[in-house]
C-alpha positions as CSV (number, residue, x, y, z in Angstrom):
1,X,187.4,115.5,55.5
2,X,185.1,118.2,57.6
3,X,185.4,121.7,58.0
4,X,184.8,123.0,61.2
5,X,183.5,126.9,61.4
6,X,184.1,128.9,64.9
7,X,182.7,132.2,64.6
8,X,183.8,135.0,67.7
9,X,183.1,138.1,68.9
10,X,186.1,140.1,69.1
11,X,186.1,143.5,70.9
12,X,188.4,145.8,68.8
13,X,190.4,147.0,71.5
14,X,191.4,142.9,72.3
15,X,191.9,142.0,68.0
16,X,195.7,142.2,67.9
17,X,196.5,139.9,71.0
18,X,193.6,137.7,69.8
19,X,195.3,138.1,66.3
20,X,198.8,137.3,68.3
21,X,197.1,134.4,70.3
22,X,196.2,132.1,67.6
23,X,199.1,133.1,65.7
24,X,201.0,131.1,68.5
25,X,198.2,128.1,68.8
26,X,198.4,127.5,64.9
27,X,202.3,126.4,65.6
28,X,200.3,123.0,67.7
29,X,197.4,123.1,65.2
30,X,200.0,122.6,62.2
31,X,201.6,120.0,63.9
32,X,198.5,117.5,64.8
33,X,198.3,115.4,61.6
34,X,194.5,115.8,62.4
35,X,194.9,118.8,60.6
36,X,194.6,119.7,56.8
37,X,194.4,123.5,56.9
38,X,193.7,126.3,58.9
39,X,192.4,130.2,58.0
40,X,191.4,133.1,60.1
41,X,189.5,135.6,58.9
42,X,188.3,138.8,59.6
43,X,185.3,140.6,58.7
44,X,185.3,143.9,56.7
45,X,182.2,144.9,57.3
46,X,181.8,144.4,61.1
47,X,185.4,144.1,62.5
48,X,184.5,142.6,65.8
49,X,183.2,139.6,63.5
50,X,186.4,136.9,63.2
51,X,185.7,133.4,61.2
52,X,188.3,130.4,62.2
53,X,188.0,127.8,59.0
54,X,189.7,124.2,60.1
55,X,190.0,121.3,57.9
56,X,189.8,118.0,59.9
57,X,190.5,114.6,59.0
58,X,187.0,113.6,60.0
59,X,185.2,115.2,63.1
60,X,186.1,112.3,64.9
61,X,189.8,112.7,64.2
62,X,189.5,116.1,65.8
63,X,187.0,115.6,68.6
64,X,189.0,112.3,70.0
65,X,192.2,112.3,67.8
66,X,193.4,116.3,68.4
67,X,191.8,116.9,71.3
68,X,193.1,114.0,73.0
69,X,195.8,114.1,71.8
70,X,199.8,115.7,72.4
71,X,199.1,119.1,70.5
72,X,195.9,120.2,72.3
73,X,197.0,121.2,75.3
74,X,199.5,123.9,73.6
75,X,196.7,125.1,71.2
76,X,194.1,125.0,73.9
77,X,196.8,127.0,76.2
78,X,196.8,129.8,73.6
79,X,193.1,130.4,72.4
80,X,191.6,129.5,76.4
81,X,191.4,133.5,76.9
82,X,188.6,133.8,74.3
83,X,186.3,130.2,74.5
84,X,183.6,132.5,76.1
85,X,183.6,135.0,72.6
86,X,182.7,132.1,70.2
87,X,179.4,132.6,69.0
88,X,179.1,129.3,66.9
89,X,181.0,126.1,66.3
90,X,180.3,123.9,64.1
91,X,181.3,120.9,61.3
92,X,180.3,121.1,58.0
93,X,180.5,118.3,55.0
94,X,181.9,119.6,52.3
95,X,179.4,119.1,48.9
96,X,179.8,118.7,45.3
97,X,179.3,122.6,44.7
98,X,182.5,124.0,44.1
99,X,184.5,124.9,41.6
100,X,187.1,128.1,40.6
101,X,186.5,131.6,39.3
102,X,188.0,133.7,36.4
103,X,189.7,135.7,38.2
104,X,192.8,133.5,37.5
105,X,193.7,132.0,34.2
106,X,193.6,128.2,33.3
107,X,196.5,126.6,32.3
108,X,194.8,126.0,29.2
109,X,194.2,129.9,28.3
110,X,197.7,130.6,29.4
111,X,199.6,128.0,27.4
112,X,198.0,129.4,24.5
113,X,194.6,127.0,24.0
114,X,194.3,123.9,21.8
115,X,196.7,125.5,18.7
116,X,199.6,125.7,20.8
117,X,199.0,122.1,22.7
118,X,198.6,120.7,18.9
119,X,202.3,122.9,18.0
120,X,203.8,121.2,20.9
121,X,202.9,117.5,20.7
122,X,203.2,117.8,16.8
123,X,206.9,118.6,17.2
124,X,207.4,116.7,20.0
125,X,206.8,113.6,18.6
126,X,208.7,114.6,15.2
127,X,211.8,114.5,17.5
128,X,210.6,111.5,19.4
129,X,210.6,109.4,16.0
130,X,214.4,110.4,15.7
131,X,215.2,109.3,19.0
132,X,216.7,105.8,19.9
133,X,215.7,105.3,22.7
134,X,212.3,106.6,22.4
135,X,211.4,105.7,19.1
136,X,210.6,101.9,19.7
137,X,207.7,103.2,21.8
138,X,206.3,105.3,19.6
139,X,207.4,104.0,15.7
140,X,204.1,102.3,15.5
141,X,201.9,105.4,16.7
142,X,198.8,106.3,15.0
143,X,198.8,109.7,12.3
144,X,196.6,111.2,14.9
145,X,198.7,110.0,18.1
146,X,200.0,114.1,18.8
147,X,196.7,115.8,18.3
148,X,194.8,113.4,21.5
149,X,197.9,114.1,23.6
150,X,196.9,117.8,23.0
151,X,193.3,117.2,23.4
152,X,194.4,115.3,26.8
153,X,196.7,117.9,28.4
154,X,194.2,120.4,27.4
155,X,191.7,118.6,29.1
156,X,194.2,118.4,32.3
157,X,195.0,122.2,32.2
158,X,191.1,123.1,32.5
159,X,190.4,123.2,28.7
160,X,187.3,121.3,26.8
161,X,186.6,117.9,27.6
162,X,187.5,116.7,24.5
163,X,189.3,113.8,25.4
164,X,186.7,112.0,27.8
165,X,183.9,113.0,25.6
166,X,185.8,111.7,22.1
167,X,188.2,109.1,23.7
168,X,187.3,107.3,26.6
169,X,189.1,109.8,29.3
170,X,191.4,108.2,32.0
171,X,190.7,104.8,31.5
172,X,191.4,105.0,27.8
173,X,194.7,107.2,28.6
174,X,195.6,103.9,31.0
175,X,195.3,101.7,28.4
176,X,197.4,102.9,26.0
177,X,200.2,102.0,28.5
178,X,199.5,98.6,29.7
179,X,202.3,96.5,29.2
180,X,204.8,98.6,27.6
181,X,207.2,98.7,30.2
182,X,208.5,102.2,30.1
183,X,212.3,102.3,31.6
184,X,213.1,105.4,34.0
185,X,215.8,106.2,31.4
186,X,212.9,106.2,28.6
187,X,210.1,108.7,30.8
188,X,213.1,110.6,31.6
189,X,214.2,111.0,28.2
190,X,210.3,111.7,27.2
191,X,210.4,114.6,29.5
192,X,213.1,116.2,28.7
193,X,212.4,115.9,24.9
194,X,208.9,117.5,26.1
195,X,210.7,120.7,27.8
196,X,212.8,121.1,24.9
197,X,209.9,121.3,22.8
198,X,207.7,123.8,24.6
199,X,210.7,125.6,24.3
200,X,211.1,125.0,21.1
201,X,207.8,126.1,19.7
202,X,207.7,129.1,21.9
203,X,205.4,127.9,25.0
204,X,205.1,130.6,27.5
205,X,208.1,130.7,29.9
206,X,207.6,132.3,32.9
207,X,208.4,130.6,35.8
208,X,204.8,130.4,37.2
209,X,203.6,128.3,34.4
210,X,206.6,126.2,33.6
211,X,206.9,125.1,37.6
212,X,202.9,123.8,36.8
213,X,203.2,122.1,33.5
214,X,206.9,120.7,34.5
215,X,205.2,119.1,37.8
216,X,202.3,117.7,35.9
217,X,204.8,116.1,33.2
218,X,206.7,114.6,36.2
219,X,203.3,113.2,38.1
220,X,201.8,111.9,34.7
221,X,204.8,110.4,33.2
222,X,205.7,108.4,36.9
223,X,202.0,107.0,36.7
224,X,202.4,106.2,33.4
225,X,205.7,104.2,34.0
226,X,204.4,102.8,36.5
227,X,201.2,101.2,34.9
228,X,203.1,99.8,32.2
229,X,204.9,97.4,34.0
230,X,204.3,94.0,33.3
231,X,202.0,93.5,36.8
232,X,200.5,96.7,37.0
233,X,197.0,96.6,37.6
234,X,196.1,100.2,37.8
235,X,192.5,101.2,38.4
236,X,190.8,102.2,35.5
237,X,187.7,104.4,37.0
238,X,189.9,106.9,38.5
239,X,188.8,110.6,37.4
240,X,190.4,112.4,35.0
241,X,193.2,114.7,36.7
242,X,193.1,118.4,37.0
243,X,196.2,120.7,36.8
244,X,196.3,124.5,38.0
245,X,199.2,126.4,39.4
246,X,199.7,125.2,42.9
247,X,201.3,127.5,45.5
248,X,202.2,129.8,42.1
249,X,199.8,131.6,40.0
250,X,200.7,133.6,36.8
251,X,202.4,137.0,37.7
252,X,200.0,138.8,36.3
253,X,201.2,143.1,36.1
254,X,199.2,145.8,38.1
255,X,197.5,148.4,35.1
């Protein structure tokens, strides 16, 4: 991917059709699969100042791809009134510097940390053991088979990096379903068991954090099933997945 930067000079007088022009030209610019995302942005301290963010494909997808391409002339339509107020355009390469702030919780610190993971897969598997379907999977589980499923979804929400440093991280996860060959009717069963549970030991229940951890239980336990099968040959240097809250963050109360 490559962000492009377009920096204009926008007399305040002009701001709200300019505002209202791209409004219209991002209808085009959503539609060209070129496109990741787009942002305009304003400046607070010199209002004349606007920043347009896109995220291309590659600058090549965007130079030949959108601009030769079936949306252009409907975007270009749109924002030709103010080509002469750009002050800058360019691409940039995204680097490895990046990374979120504190101003939002992790998933980790809003489930509750590493006790309440190890409270949830602790009970969780008590009930798996009583379950027929489940319990062929699991009857022959290690002692300490709950406490690395918390120390892996901890990892996952943003917690320590337990389970690469101690366990061998995604590949290691991978492993330990090779060759099982998990049924739909067993992962779905797993999941459901797993809701009940965080319900059961009192994991927080607001709808913010249950839509994340329920779409991270789906994700994980479809790979899973899918790299047990009996001619799976999943890749075992993939990184180690990251959950956070999607389109949702915790509702967090004004003071």
């Amino acid at each position: 991917m490559i962000v492009e930067y377009i920096r204009y000079r926008i007399d305040p007088q002009d701001a709200a059709d300019f505002e209202a022009a791209y409004a219209r030209a991002s209808v085009p610019l959503a539609a060209a699969p070129e496109c990741v995302d787009y942002e305009l942005s304003r400046c607070v301290d010199e209002p004349s100042s606007y920043i347009l963010r896109i995220c291309w494909t590659s600058a090549d997808d965007h130079m030949r791809g959108f601009r030769g391409g079936e949306h252009f002339p409907a975007f270009f339509a749109e924002i030709k009134p103010y080509v002469q107020r750009i002050e800058e355009m360019r691409h940039y390469e995204r680097t490895a510097v990046r990374g979120a702030g504190s101003s939002v919780p992790t998933m980790y610190d809003w489930t509750g940390g590493s006790a309440a993971l190890e409270r949830l897969t602790e009970h969780f598997y008590t009930n798996v053991l009583k379950d027929e379907l489940l319990r062929p999977l699991f009857e022959h589980m290690a002692p300490d088979h709950p406490k690395w499923v918390a120390a892996w979804l901890g990892e996952v929400f943003r917690g320590p990096e337990r389970y690469s440093r101690e366990r061998g991280g995604y590949a290691a996860m991978v492993r330990h379903h090779l060759g099982k060959s998990i049924t739909e009717a067993q992962r779905r069963r797993w999941v459901a068991l797993l809701m009940d549970a965080a319900d059961e030991v009192g994991l927080p229940d607001d709808p913010e954090f249950r839509a994340a951890f329920a779409s991270y239980i789906e994700w994980g336990t479809r790979i899973a099933l899918a790299n047990s099968q009996p001619d799976a040959k999943p890749p075992l240097q993939a990184p180690m997945p990251h959950w956070g809250w999607g389109v949702a963050p915790p509702y967090i109360p004004a003071d």
